[in-house]
C-alpha positions, 0 to 999 in steps of 0.5 A, a space after each residue: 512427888 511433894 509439892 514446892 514448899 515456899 518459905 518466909 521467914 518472919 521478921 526477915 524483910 521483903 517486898 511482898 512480890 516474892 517469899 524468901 525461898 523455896 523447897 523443891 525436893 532436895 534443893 533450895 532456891 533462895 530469892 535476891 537478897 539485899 544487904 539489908 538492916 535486919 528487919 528493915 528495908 534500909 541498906 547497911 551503911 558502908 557499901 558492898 563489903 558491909 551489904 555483901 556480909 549481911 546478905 549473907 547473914 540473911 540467906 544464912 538465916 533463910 537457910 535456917 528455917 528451911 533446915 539447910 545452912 550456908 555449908 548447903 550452898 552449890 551456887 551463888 550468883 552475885 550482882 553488883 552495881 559497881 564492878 570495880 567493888 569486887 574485891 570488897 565484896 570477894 573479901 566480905 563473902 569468903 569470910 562468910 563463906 569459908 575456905 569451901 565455897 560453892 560455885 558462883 558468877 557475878 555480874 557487874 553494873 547491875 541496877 539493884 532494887 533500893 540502890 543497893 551496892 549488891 544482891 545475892 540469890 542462891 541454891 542449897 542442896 540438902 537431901 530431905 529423909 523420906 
C-alpha cells in the first residue's frame, strides 16, 4: 500500500501548520480553506458570498494539482461565522458547484482563522490507475 501522499501548491497561501491536501488511495482530503486573496493571507472583500467563491476557487485548484476537480467532490463541510449569511454563501457555492452537488453540512457561529465570513474543507474521490 502507497503511502499518504501530502500535497502543497505553490503560490496558493497557507499557514505553515498544515499542506493543502492530501492523497490517501483513492481520495483526497482538502484542508480548510479560506476565501483568501490569491497568494495572500488577506479576505476578499465582500463577505461570505465573495469568500465562499473564492474557497472554492482555491480548492479547485488544490484539486488540480492533485489530479482531481471539483466534479471529484463527495462531501463538503462548510463553517460559517454567521448563520444568518447562509443564503449568500448557498447562492455562491451552487454557482461554483453546479446543479450536481456532493453531499455537504454546514455549520454556523463558527470563529474562523483571520475572521473569515466562512471556510470550507472537502473530500474528492478519484480512483487512482495501478
Amino acid at each position: 500500500m502507497k503511502k499518504a501522499q501530502k500535497v502543497t501548491v505553490p503560490g496558493l497561501a497557507r499557514l505553515p501548520t498544515f499542506c493543502h491536501a492530501v492523497i490517501a488511495g483513492d481520495f483526497i482530503y482538502v484542508s480548510g480553506t479560506l476565501g483568501t486573496q490569491p497568494g495572500s493571507m488577506s479576505l476578499v472583500e465582500g463577505g461570505t458570498g465573495p469568500e465562499t467563491t473564492q474557497a472554492l476557487e482555491h480548492i479547485a485548484t488544490i484539486l488540480e494539482a492533485c489530479g482531481a476537480s471539483l466534479a471529484d467532490l463527495v462531501k463538503i463541510n462548510v463553517f460559517l461565522a454567521d448563520i444568518e449569511t447562509f443564503v449568500a454563501m448557498n447562492e455562491a457555492y451552487l454557482a461554483a458547484i453546479g446543479d450536481d452537488p456532493p453531499a455537504r453540512i454546514t455549520v454556523g457561529r463558527a470563529e474562523l482563522a483571520l475572521g473569515a465570513a466562512v471556510e470550507i474543507d472537502a473530500i474528492a474521490y478519484k480512483p487512482r490507475e495501478g
